[in-house]
DRENMI-863900 format. One record per residue (C-alpha): residue number from 1; residue in three letters; x, z, y. Coordinates in steps of 0.1 Angstrom, whole numbers, plus 2048, in hexadecimal, padded with zeros to 3 digits. Example, Ala and Ser with C-alpha at 12.3 -4.5 7.8 and 13.67 -1.06 7.14 Angstrom:
REM DRENMI-863900
resi->1&resn->ALA&u->87B&w->84E&v->7D3
resi->2&resn->SER&u->889&w->847&v->7F5
***
This chain:
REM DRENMI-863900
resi->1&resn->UNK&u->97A&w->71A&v->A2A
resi->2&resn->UNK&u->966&w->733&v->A1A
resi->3&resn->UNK&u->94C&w->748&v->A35
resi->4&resn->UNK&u->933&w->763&v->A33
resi->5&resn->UNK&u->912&w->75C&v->A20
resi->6&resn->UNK&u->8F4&w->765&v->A27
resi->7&resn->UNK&u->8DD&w->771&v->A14
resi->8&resn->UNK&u->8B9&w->781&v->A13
resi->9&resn->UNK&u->89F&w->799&v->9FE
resi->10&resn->UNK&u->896&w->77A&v->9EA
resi->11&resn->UNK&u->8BE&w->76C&v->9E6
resi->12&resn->UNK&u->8CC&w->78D&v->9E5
resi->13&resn->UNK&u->8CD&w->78C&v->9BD
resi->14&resn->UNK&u->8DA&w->769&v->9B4
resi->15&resn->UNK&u->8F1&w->768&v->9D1
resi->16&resn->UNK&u->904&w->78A&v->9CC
resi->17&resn->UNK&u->8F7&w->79C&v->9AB
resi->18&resn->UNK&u->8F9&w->77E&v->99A
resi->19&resn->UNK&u->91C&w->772&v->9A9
resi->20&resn->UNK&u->936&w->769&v->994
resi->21&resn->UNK&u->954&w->779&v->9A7
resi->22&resn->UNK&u->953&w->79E&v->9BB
resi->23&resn->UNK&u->93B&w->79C&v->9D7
resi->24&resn->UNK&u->93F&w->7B1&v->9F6
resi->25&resn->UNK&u->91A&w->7B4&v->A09
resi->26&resn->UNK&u->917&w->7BB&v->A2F
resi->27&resn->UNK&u->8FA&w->7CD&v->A35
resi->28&resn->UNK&u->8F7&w->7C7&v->A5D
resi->29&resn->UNK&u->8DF&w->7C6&v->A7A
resi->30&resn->UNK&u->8E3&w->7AB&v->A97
resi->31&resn->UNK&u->8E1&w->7CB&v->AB4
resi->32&resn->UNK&u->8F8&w->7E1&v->A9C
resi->33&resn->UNK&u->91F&w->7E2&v->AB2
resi->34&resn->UNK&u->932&w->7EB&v->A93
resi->35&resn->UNK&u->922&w->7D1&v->A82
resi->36&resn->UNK&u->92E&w->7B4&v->A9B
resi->37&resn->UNK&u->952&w->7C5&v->A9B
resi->38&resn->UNK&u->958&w->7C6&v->A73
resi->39&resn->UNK&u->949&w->79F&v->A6E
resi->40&resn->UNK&u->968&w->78D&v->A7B
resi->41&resn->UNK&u->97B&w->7A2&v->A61
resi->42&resn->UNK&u->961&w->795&v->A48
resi->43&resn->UNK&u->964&w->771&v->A4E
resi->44&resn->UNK&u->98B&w->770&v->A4A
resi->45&resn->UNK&u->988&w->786&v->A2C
resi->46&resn->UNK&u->970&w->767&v->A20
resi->47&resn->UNK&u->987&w->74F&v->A25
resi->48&resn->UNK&u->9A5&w->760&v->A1B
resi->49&resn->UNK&u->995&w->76F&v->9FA
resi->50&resn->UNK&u->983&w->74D&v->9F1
resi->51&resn->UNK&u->97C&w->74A&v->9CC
resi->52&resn->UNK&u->985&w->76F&v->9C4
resi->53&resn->UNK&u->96A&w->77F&v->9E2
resi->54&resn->UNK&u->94E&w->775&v->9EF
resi->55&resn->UNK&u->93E&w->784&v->A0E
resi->56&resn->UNK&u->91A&w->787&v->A13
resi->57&resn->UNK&u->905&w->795&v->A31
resi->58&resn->UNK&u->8E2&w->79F&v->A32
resi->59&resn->UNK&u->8CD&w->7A9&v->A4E
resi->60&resn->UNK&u->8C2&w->7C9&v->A4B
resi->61&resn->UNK&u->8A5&w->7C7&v->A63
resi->62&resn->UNK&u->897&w->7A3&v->A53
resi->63&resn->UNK&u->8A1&w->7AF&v->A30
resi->64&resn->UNK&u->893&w->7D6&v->A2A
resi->65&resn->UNK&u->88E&w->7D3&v->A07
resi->66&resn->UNK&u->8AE&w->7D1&v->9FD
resi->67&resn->UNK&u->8C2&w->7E9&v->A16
resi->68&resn->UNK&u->8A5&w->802&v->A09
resi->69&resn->UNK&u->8AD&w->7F8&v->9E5
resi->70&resn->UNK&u->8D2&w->801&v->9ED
resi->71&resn->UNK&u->8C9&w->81F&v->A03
resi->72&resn->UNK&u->8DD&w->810&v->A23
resi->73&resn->UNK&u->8D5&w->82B&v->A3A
resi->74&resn->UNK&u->8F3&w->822&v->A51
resi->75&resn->UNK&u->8FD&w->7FE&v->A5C
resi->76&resn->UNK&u->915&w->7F2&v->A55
resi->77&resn->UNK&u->917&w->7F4&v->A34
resi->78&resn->UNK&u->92E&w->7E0&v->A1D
resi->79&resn->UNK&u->924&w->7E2&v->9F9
resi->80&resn->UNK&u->939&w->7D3&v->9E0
resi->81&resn->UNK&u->92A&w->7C7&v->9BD
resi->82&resn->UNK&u->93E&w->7B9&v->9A1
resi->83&resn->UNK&u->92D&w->7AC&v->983
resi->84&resn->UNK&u->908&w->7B6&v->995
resi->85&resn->UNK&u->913&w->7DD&v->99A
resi->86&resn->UNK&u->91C&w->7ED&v->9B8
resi->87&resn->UNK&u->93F&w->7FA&v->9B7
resi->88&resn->UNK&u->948&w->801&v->9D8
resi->89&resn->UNK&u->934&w->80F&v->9F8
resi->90&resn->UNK&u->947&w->80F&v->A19
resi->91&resn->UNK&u->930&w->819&v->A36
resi->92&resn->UNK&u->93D&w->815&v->A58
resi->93&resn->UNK&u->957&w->800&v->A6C
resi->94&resn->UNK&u->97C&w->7FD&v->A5A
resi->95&resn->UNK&u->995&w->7EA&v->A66
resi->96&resn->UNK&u->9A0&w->7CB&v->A4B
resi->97&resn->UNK&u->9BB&w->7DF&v->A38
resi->98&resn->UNK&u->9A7&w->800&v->A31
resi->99&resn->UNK&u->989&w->7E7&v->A27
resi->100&resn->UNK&u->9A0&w->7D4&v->A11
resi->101&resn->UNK&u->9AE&w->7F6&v->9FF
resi->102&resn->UNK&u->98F&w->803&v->9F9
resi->103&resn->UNK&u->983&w->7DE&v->9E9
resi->104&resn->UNK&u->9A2&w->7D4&v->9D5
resi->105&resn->UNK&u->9A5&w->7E2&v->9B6
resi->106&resn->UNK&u->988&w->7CC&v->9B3
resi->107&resn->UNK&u->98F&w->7AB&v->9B8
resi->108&resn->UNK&u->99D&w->791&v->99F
resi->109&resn->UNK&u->9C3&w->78B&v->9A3
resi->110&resn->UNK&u->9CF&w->76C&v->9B6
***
């Protein structure tokens, strides 16, 4: 069963720009509410998307290079990149079906 990853300033490239499938980043803070509500959402999407999503978080407050690089004003912020772009920007809490509409059209077929 496929969970969140991780990931850092210094993994941030290899682990999502360099990603073979779509990659859907959480940009999140530990103190953020929002945050803590849209991660159990995350962690099925994980496991029910494994091998055609994988979900990344990154802490904003440990990692500011990259939420600056990105310009995450607002947490959270999912960012999806396929083949190292960004293609989608969702900012905010949405419940699993809006996230997975907006995400989608994205995603390899099963």
């Amino acid at each position: 069963m496929s969970t969140p990853v991780v990931v850092t300033d210094e993994s941030f490239e290899s682990e999502v720009l360099e990603s073979s499938i779509p990659t859907l980043n959480d940009f999140w803070a530990e103190w953020c509410a929002p945050c803590k509500m849209i991660a159990p959402i995350l962690k099925e999407l994980a496991a029910e998307y494994e091998g055609r999503l994988k979900i990344t978080k990154l802490d904003v407050d440990e990692n500011p290079s990259t939420s600056m690089a990105y310009g995450v004003r607002s947490i959270p912020t999912l960012i999806l990149f396929k083949d190292g772009k960004l293609v989608e920007r969702i900012v905010g809490y949405r419940p699993k079906d809006q996230l997975l509409q907006q995400i989608s059209d994205y995603l390899p077929p099963a």
